[in-house]
C-alpha positions as a printed Julia matrix, in Angstrom:
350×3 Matrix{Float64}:
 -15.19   15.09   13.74
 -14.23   12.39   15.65
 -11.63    9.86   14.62
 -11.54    6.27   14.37
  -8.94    3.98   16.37
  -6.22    4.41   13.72
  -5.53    1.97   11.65
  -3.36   -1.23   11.85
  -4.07   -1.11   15.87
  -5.78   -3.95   16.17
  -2.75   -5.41   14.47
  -0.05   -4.54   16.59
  -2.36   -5.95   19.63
  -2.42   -9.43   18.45
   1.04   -9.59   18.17
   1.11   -9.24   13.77
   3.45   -7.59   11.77
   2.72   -4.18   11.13
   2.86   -1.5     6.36
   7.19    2.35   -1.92
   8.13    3.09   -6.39
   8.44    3.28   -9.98
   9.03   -0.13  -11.93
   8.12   -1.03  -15.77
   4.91   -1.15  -17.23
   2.21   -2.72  -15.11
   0.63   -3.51  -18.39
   2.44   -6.41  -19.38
   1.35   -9.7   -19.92
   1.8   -12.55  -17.38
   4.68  -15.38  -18.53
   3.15  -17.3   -20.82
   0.04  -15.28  -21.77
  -0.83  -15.02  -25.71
  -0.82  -11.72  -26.7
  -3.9   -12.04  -28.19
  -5.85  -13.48  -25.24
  -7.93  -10.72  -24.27
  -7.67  -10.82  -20.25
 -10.66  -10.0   -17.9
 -11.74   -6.74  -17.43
 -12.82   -5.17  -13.95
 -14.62   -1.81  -13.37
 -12.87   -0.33  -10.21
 -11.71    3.35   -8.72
  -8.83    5.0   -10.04
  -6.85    4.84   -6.66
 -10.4     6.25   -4.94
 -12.92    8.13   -5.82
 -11.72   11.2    -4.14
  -8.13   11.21   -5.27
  -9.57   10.91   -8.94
 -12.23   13.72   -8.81
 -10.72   16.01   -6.17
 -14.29   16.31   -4.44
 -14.18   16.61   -0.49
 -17.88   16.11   -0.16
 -18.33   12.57   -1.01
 -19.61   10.75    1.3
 -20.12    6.8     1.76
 -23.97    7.04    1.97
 -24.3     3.51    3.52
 -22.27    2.53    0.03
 -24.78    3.71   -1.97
 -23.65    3.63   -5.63
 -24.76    6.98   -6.71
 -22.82    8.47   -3.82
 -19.8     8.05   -6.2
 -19.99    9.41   -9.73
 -19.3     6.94  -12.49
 -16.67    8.92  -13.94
 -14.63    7.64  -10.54
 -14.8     4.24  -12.21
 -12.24    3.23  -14.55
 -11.93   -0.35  -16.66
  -8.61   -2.39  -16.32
  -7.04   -5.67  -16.9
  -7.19   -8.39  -14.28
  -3.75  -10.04  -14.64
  -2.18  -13.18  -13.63
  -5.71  -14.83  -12.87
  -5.31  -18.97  -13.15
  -7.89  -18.88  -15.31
 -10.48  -20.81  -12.36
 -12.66  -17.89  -12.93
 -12.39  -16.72   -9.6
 -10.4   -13.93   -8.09
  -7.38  -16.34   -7.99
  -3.88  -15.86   -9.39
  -0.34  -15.9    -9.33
  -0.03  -12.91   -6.71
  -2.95  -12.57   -4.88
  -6.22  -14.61   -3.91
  -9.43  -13.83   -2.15
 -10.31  -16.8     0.33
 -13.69  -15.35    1.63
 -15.67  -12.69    1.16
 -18.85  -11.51    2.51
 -21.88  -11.75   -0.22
 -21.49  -14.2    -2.95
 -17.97  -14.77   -4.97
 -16.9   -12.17   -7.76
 -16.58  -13.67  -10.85
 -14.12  -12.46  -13.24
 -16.95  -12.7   -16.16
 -18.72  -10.14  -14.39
 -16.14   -7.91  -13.28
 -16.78   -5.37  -15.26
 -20.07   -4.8   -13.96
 -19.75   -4.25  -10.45
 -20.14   -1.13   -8.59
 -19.63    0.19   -5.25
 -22.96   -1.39   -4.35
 -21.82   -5.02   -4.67
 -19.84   -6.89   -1.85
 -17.86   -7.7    -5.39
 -16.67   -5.03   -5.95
 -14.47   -5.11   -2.94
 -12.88   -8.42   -3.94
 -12.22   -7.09   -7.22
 -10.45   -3.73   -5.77
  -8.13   -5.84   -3.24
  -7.4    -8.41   -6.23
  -6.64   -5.44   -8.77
  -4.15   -3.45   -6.43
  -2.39   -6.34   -4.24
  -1.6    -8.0    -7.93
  -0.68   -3.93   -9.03
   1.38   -3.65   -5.8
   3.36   -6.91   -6.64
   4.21   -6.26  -10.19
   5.08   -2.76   -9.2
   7.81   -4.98   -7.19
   8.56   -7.05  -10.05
   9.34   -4.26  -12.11
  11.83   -2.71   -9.62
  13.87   -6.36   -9.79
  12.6    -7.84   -6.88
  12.32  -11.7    -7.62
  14.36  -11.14  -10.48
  17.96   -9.38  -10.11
  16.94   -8.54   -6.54
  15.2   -11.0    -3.64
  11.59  -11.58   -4.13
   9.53   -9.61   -1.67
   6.13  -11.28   -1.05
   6.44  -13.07   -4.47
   3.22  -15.37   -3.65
   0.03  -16.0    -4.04
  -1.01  -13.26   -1.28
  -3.98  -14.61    0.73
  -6.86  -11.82    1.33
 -10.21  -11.84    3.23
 -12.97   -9.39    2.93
 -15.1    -7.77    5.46
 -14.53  -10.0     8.37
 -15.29   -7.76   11.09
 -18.05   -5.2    11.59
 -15.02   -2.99   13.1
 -13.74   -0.67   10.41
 -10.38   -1.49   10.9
  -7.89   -3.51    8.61
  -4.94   -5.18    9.01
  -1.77   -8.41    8.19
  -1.81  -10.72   10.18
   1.08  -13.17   10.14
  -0.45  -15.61   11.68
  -2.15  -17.12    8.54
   0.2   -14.67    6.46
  -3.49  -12.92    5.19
  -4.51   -9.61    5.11
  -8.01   -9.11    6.17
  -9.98   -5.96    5.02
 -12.83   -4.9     7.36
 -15.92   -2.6     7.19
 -17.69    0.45    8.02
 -17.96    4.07    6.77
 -16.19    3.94    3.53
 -15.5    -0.27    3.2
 -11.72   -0.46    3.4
 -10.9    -2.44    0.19
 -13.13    0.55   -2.15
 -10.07    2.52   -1.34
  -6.31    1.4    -2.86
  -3.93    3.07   -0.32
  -5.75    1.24    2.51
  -5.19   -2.1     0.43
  -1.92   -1.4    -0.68
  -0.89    0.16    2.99
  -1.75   -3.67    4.62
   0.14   -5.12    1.63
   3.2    -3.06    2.62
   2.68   -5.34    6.17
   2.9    -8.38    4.16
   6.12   -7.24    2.26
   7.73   -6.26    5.43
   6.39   -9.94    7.26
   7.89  -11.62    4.33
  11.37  -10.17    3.83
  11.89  -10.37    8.01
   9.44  -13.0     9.7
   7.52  -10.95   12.72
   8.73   -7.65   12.03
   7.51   -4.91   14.3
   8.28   -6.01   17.55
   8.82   -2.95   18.78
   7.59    0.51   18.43
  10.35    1.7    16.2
   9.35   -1.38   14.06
   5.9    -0.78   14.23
   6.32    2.59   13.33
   8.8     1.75   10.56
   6.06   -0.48    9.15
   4.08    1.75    9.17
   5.57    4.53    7.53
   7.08    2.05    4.82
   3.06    1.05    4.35
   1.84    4.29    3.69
   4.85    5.19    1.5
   4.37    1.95   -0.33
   0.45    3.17   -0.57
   1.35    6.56   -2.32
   3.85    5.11   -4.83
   1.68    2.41   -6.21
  -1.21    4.62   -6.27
   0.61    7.01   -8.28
   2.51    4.96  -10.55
  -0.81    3.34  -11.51
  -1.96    6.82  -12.35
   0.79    7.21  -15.03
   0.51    4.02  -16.4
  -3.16    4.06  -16.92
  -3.02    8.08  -17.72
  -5.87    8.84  -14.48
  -5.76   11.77  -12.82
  -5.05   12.06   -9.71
  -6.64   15.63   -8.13
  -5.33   15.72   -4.74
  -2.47   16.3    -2.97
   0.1    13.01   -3.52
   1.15   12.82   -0.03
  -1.82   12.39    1.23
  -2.87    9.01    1.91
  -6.04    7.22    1.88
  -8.08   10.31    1.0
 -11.62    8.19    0.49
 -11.91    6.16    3.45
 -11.02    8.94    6.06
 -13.69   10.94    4.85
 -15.9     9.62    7.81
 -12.83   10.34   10.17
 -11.22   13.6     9.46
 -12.02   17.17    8.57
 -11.3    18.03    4.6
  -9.03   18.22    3.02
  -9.21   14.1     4.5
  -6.12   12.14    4.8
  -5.56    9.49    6.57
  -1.79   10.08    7.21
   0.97   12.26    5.28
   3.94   11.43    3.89
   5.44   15.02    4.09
   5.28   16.16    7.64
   8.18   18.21    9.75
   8.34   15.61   12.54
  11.6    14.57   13.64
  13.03   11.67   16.1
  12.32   14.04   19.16
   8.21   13.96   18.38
   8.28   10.33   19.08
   4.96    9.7    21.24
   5.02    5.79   21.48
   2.49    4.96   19.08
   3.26    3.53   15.89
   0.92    5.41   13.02
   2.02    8.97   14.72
   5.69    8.03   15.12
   5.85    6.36   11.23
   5.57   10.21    9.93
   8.18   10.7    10.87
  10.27    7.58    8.9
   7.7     8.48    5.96
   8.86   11.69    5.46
  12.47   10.17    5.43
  11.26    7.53    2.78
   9.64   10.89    0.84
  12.78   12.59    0.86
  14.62    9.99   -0.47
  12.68    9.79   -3.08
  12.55   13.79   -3.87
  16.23   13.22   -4.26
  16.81   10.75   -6.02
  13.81    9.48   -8.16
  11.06    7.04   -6.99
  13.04    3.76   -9.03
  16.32    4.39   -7.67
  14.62    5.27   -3.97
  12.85    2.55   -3.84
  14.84   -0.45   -4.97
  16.79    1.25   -2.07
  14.39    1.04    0.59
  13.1    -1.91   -0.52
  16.35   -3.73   -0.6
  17.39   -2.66    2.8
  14.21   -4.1     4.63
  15.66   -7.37    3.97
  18.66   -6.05    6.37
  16.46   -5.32    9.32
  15.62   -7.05   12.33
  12.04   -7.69   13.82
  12.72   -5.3    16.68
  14.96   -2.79   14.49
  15.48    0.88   15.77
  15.72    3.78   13.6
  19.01    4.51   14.03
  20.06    0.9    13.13
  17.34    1.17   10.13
  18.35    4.35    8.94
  22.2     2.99    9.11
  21.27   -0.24    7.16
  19.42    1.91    4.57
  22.62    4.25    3.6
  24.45    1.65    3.48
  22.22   -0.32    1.12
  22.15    3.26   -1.1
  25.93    2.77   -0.84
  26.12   -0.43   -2.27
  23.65   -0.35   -5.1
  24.85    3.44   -6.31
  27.73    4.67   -4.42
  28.22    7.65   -2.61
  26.49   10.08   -3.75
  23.01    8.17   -3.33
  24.05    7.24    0.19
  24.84   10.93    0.97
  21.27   11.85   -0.22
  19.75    8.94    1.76
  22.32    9.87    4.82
  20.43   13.59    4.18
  17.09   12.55    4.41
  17.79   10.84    7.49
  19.61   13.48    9.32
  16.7    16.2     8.51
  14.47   14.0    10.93
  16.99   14.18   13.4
  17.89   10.46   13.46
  20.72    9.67   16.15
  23.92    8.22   14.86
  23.98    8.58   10.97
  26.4    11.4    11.19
């Protein structure tokens, strides 16, 4: 089957920044909520709809809702709205949409059908993504990363492509085969973008950037995803470092993945472009992980973004990492991250 110009291309042409991790429950209330103010409820996929029921034959179906059985659906809060009644809130915001505004009364109603339901999926997981943040210490012990009100925007393109932009700081979700925002590793992959933008303004302005981005993206993508499936108790029935398994079902061959996280490139596979080359930083960021647990990894890699330049290499990445391991947890974590490193054959971390 033929595949689609990968994603995040478009992106990297108009000069934009190019895409982590276990934290505390994603549960809690925002500051200041009552405890007994019951919070909006949405209907929305549990990661997507292929993930969740482990069924390579869906198909989009021109987003027909019974191409997508209801037990792909689950119900969860809608946190830290401002209370307008509109997809707004204290992390995340959608500015337009195509079709009429979601309201947070009617959430819980939606379906794959409804232009809403889109805004409701890229509300749920950018908020999910930033409180996943939150809950390693970032804005708290740690440097906020992308603590704001993250703009979105909804199907502005007929391309079916996605992607940050920093010139507005937005993330704009497009459409097309399987709509981007119905699936949470393509949200949370462009919110990884956003993360990176914010800790160093214009990152990726190179290819060993851009391909940092986007490994860190599609890391970022799998680690939310799954540590939303423990919180909420889902299932999750495919393979975890696959990524985006719902919307590349119009693009690749099953098992569909958009992208791995656990591939055997190394630094010598480097072909110039940035999704292909990222598997291979991935796999680092996997690695680290295996080794030392996804809290401890990630407030790692998170931490040592805000140590990288817009034009970074991975050597000098790589470098700034183990030392950030270093510094946070001593040797021994900077030996594993020093590991992971060397496996993909990154010059000059010894």
């Amino acid at each position: 089957m033929a595949r689609r110009t990968s994603r995040g291309l478009m992106a990297a042409a108009t000069t934009t920044a190019a895409l982590f991790a276990l934290a505390g429950p994603v549960s809690a209330l925002p500051s200041g909520a009552s405890s007994e103010a019951p919070l909006p409820q949405a209907r929305l996929f549990m990661v997507n709809p292929v993930q969740s029921s482990g069924d390579q034959t869906l198909t989009d179906a021109k987003d027909a809702a019974d191409a997508v059985p209801a037990s792909a659906y689950a119900t969860a809060a809608l946190r830290n709205l401002d209370g307008s009644g509109s997809l707004s809130g204290r992390w995340a915001y959608v500015r337009s949409d195509t079709g009429s505004s979601a309201k947070t009364a009617d959430a819980g109603a939606y379906s794959r059908a409804d232009d809403q339901f889109e805004q409701v999926m890229a509300y749920f997981w950018v908020n999910e993504a930033q409180e996943y943040l939150q809950g390693l210490g970032f804005g708290s012990e740690l440097p906020g990363a992308n603590d704001r009100a993250q703009p979105v925007r909804i199907n502005q393109y007929g391309a079916d492509n996605s992607f940050f932009t920093d010139k507005k700081a937005e993330i704009r979700f497009g459409k097309g085969g399987v709509d981007d925002a119905e699936d949470a590793e393509v949200i949370v992959h462009e919110y990884g973008h956003a993360v990176h933008n914010a800790q160093v303004p214009g990152f990726g302005t190179s290819p060993e950037a851009g391909a940092i981005g986007e490994a860190f993206g599609d890391y970022l993508a799998v680690e939310v995803g799954a540590h939303a499936d423990e919180v909420h108790g889902w299932q999750r029935r495919t393979d975890l470092a696959c990524v985006a398994d719902w919307d590349s079902t119009g693009y690749s061959a099953a098992p569909h993945c958009l992208r791995r996280i656990d591939g055997d490139k190394v630094y010598a596979d480097r072909v110039g472009e940035v999704h292909a080359d990222g598997e291979i930083w991935s796999r680092a960021l996997f690695d680290i992980r295996g080794a030392l647990g996804a809290r401890t990894a990630d407030r790692i890699i998170v931490n040592a973004q805000f140590g990288f330049r817009p034009d970074t290499s991975f050597q000098d990445a790589a470098l700034t990492t183990i030392a950030t391991a270093q510094r946070m947890y001593g040797k021994s974590a900077a030996d594993a991250v020093r590991a992971a490193f060397r496996a993909r054959q990154i010059p000059g971390v010894g």
